[in-house]
VOKE-568207 format. One line per field, with one value per residue (C-alpha): x, y, z; chain; residue in three letters. Coordinates in steps of 0.02 Angstrom, whole numbers. Example, Ala and Ser with C-alpha at 12.3 -4.5 7.8 and 13.67 -1.06 7.14 Angstrom:
BEGIN
X: c(615/684)
Y: c(-225/-53)
Z: c(390/357)
chain: c(A/A)
resn: c(ALA/SER)
//
This chain:
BEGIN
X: c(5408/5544/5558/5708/5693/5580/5593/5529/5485/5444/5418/5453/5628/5646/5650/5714/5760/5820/5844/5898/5863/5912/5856/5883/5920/5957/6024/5961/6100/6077/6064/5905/5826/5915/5767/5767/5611/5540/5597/5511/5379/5348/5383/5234/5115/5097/5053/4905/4864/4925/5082/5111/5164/5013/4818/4818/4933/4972/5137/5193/5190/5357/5339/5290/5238/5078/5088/5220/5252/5307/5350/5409/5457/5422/5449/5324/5309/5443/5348/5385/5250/5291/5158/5139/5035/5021/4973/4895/4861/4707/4612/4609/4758/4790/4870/4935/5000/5117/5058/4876/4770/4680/4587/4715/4660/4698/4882/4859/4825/5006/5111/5105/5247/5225/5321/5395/5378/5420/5243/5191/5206/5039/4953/4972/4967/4870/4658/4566/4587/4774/4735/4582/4709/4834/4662/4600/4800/4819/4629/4677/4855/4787/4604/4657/4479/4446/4515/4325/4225/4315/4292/4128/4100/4176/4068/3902/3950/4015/3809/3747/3810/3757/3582/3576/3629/3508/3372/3425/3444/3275/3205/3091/3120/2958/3021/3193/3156/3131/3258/3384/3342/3410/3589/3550/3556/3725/3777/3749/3815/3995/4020/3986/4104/4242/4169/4187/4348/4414/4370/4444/4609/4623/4586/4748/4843/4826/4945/5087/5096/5119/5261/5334/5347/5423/5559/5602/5569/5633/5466/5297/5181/5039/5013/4846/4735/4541/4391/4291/4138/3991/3865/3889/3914/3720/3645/3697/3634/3804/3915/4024/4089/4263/4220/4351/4330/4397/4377/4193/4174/4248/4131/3967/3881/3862/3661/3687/3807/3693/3541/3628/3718/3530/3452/3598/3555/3363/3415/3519/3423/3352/3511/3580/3451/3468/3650/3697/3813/3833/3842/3887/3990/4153/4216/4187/4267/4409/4559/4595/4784/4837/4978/4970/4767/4806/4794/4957/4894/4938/5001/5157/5337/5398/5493/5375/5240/5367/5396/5218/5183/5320/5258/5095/5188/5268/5120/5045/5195/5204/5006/5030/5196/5109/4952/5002/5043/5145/5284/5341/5272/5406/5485/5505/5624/5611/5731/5653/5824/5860/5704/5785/5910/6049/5976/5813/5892/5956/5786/5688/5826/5832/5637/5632/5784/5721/5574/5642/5676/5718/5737/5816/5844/5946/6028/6170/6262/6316/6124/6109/6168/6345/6321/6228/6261/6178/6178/6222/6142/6194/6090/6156/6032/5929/6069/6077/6248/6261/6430/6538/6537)
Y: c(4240/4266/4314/4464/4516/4473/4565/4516/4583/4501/4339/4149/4193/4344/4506/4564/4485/4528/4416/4434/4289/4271/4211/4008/3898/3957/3867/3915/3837/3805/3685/3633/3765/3893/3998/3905/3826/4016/4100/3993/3984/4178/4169/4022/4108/4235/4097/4014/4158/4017/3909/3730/3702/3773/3769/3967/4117/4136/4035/4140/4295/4320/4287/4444/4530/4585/4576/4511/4600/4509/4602/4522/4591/4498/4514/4433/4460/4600/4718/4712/4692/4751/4632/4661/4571/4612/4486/4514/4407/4506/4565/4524/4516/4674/4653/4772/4770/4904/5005/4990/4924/4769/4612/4473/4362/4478/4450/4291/4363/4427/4257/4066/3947/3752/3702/3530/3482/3343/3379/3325/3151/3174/3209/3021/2952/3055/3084/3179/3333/3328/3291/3409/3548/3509/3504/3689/3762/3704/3793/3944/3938/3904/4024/4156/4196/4020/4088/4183/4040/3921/4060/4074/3892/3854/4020/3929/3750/3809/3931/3786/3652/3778/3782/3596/3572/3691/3618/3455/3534/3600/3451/3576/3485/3560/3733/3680/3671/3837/3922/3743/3803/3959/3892/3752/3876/3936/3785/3724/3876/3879/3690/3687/3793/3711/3543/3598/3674/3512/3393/3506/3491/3296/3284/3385/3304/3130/3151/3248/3169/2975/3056/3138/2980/2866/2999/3005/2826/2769/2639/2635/2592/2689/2827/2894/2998/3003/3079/3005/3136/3124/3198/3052/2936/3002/2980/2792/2777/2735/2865/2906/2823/2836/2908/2822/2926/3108/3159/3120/3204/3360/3358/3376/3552/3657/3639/3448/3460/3569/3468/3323/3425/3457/3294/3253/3352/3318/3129/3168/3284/3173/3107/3287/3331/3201/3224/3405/3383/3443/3284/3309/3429/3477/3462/3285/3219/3171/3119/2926/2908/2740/2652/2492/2484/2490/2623/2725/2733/2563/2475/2588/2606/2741/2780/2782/2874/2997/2981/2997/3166/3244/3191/3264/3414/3430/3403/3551/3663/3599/3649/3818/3851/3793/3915/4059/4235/4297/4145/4014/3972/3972/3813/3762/3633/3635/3493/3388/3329/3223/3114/3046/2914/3006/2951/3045/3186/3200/3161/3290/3416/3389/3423/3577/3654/3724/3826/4034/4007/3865/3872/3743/3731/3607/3553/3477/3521/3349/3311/3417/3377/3482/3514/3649/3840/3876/4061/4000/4105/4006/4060/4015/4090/4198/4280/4287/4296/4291/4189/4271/4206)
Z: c(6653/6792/6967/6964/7160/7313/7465/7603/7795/7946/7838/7944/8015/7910/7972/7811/7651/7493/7355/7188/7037/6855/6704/6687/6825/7029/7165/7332/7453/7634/7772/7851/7940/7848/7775/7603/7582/7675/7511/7372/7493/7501/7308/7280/7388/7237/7137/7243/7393/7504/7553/7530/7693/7791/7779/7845/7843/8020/8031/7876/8001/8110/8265/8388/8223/8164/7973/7877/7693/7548/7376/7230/7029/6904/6719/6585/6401/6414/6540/6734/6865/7048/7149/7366/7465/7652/7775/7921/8091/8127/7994/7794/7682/7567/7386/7277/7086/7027/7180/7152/7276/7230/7268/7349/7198/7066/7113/7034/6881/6848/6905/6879/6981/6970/7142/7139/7338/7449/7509/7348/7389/7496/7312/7265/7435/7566/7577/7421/7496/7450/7276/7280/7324/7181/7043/7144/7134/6930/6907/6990/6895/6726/6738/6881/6865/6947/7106/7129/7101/7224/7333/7311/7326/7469/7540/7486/7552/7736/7724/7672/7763/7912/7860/7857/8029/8085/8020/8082/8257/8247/8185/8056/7889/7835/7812/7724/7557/7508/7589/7532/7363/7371/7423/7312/7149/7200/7241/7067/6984/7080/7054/6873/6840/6925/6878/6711/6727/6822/6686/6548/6646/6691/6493/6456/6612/6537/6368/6456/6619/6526/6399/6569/6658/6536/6512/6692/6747/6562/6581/6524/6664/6591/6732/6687/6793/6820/6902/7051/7046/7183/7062/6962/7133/7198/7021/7009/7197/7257/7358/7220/7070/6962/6808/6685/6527/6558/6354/6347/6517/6455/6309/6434/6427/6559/6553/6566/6692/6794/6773/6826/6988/7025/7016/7131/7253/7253/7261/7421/7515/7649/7691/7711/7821/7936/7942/7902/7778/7593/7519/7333/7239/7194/7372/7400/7238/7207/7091/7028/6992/6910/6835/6746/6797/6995/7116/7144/7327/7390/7260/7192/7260/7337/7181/7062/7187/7182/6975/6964/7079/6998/6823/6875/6918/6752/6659/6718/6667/6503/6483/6567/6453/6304/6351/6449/6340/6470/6452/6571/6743/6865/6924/7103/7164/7356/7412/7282/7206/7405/7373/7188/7125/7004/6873/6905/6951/6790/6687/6789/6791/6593/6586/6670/6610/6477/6565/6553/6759/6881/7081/7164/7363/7416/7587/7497/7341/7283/7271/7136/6944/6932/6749/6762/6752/6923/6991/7177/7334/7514/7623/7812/7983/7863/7794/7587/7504/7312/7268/7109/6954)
chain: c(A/A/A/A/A/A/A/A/A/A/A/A/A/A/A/A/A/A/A/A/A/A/A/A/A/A/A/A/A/A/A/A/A/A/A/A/A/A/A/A/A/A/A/A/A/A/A/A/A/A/A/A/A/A/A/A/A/A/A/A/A/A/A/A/A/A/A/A/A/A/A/A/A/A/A/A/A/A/A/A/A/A/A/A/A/A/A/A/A/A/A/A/A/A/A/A/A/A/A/A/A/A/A/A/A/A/A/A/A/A/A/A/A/A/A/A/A/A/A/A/A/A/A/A/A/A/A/A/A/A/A/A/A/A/A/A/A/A/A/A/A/A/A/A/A/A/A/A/A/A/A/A/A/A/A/A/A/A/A/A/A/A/A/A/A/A/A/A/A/A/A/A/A/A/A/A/A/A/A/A/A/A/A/A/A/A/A/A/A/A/A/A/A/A/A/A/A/A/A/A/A/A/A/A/A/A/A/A/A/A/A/A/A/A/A/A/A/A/A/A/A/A/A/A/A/A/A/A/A/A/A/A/A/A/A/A/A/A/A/A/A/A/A/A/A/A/A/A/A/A/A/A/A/A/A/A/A/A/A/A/A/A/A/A/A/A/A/A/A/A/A/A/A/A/A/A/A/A/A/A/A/A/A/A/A/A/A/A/A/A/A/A/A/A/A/A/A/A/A/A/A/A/A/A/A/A/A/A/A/A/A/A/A/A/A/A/A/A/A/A/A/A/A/A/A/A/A/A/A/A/A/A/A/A/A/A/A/A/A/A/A/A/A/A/A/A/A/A/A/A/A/A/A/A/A/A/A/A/A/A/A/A/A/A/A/A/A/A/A/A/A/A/A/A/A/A/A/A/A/A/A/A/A/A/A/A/A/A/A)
resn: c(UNK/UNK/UNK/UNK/UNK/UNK/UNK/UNK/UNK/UNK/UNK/UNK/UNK/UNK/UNK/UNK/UNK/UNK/UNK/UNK/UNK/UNK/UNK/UNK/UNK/UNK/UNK/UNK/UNK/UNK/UNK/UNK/UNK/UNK/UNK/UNK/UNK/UNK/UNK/UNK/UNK/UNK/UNK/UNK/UNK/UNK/UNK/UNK/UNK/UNK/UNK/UNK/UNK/UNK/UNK/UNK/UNK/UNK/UNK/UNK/UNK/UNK/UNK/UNK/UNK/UNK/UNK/UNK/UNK/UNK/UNK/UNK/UNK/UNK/UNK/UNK/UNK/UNK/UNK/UNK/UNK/UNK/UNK/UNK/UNK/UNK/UNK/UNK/UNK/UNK/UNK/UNK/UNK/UNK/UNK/UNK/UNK/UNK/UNK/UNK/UNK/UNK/UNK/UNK/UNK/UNK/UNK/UNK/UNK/UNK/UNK/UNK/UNK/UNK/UNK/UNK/UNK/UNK/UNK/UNK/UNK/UNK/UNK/UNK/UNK/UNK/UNK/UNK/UNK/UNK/UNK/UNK/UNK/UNK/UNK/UNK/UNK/UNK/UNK/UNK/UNK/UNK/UNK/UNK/UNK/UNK/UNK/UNK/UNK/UNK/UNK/UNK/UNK/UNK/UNK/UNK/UNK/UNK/UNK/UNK/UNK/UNK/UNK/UNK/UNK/UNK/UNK/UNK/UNK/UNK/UNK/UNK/UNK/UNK/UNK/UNK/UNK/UNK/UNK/UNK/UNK/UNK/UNK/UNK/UNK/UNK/UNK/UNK/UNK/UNK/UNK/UNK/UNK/UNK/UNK/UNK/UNK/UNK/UNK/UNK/UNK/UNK/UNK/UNK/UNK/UNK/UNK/UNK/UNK/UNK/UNK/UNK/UNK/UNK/UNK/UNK/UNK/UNK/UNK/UNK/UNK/UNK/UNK/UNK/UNK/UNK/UNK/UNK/UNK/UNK/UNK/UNK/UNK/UNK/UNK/UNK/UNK/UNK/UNK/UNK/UNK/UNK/UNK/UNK/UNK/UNK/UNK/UNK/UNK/UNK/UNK/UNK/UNK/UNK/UNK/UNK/UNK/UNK/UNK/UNK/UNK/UNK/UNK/UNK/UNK/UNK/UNK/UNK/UNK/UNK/UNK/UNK/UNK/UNK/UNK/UNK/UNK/UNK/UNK/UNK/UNK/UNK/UNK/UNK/UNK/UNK/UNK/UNK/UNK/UNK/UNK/UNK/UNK/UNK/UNK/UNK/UNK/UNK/UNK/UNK/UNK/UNK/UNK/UNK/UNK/UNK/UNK/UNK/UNK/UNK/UNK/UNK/UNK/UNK/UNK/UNK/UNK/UNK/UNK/UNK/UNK/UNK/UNK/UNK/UNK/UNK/UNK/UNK/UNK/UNK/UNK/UNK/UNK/UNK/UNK/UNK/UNK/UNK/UNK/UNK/UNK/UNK/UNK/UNK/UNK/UNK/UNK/UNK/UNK/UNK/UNK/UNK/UNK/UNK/UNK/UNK/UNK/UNK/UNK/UNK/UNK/UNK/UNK/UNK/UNK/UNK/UNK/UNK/UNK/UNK/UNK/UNK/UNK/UNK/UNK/UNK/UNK/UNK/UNK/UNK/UNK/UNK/UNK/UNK/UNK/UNK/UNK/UNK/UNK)
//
């Protein structure tokens, strides 16, 4: 899969864009504040429905504009895909593919990217919902059809979690229950699924990401990677619990899973009454990362929190490569290669190299390895120039 042209209009600083990529590796050239990291943004956002940079779409409009329209080819298993998405301050965002209308999250459907970010660094060091967001955006990449049932999820909790703090403003716990249960089936049926599809993953992340990391740190400090659930955490009577052994969690049922999700909740429910909060589900777990048996968060160097979120990283587009008909995800290096010592430049750059595309930004050339047959683009105040051959 490859990106051959993305156009863009009233995008960040764009008021018009044009860029053209080739097959292998691309060098986006530029110095800060340039309009780099705005182009593999617009091109990620096809990827996920939403930027790594921003928790909403507003700041992706222009300023003074009231929609900003993003269109991007792509070519996968030898047929090409025209996908559009339109989005707007006021009102919802409109997608198309190949000049049909269609849902925003069927855009999904037709393009996988695996961005390597200095934001990334929040995955093994910031709060869960960092690390919730990186499990959500490798669902979505690897099952498009994911993108509905987070959707739908989230739509239950925030009804939910609504319900609960009226009752609790009320002070009518009597006549709860019954209406609870209703949201309390959906609930159940959203979160399986990506409870399920969750545990599947961290079970294929674990292999990859320790073979990923000894290549580029050229050590084995056995990385591995685990699940804190709050279903489990409310069963045990505790607030949550790590959960140690992602194989035999994979191998759970969706009828156990669900049973247990409900006696969960039933185990809960005072305390969500009294404080009207959705206490257990998808949205409250979280993701253990480890190496040599400690936390990453507050235990590892700089260097190898960074070797370890981009090992992550990698691992996820060596499981979407190995799975996905329509050929390589896309690789995104957004300034990634300023944050590494030469020597992991070199590892990572070998490890990706091979993917059908690669697009690098950086601020400065020299950070880059030189031994590469880059198609250069400098892009200088929003302007894009090609450079020959």
């Amino acid at each position: 899969m490859r990106v051959s042209h993305l156009s863009l209009a009233d995008f960040r600083n764009y008021q018009t864009a044009e860029l053209s990529l080739r097959p292998g590796p691309n060098l986006l050239l530029g110095r800060n504040g340039q309009g780099k990291t705005n182009l593999v943004e617009a091109i990620g956002y096809f990827a996920t429905l939403r930027s790594h940079r921003t928790s909403g779409d507003a700041p992706l409009i222009r300023a003074g504009s009231e929609a900003a329209i993003m269109r991007m080819k792509v070519e996968a298993a030898e047929r090409d895909v025209l996908l559009e998405m339109q989005l707007n301050r006021d009102g919802p965002n409109r997608a198309q593919v190949n000049r049909n209308v269609v849902r925003s999250r069927e855009v999904t459907r037709w393009f996988a990217a695996v961005a390597f970010v200095p934001e990334d660094l929040t995955i093994v060091r910031g709060e869960p919902s960092g690390r919730r967001r990186f499990l959500d955006d490798a669902l979505v990449a690897r099952h498009p059809v994911a993108a509905g049932a987070l959707a739908d999820y989230e739509r239950v909790v925030r009804q939910r979690t609504s319900l609960l703090k009226s009752v609790r403003g009320s002070g009518a716990r009597g006549g709860a229950p019954s209406t609870l249960d209703i949201w309390d089936d959906q609930l159940i049926e959203f979160g399986t699924q990506i409870m399920l599809a969750r545990r599947e993953l961290v079970r294929d992340l674990a292999g990859p990401l320790c073979t990923g990391y000894a290549a580029l740190v050229d050590q084995d400090h056995a990385p591995s990677v685990s699940l804190n659930e709050s279903v489990s955490g409310a069963l045990d009577g505790n607030v949550s619990r790590e959960t140690t052994d992602p194989r035999a969690l994979a191998d759970v049922s969706r009828e156990t899973l669900a049973a247990e999700f409900r006696d969960a909740l039933e185990r809960v429910r005072g305390r969500e009454l009294d404080r009207g909060v959705t206490l257990v589900g998808p949205h409250r777990d979280d993701l253990v990362l480890s190496l040599n048996g400690l936390p990453v968060k507050g235990y590892a160097s700089h260097g190898e929190s960074w070797s370890f979120a981009l090992s992550l990283k990698m691992a996820l587009a060596l499981i979407l490569r190995e799975e996905s008909p329509a050929g390589d995800p896309v690789i995104i290096l957004d300034d990634v290669f300023a944050e590494l010592d030469a020597r992991r430049r070199r590892s990572l750059m070998t490890a990706v190299q091979g993917f059908e595309q690669v697009i690098v930004t950086a601020a400065v050339e020299g950070d880059v390895p030189d031994d590469v047959p880059w198609h250069r683009v400098r892009i200088e105040a929003g302007a894009i120039v090609e450079e020959p051959e």
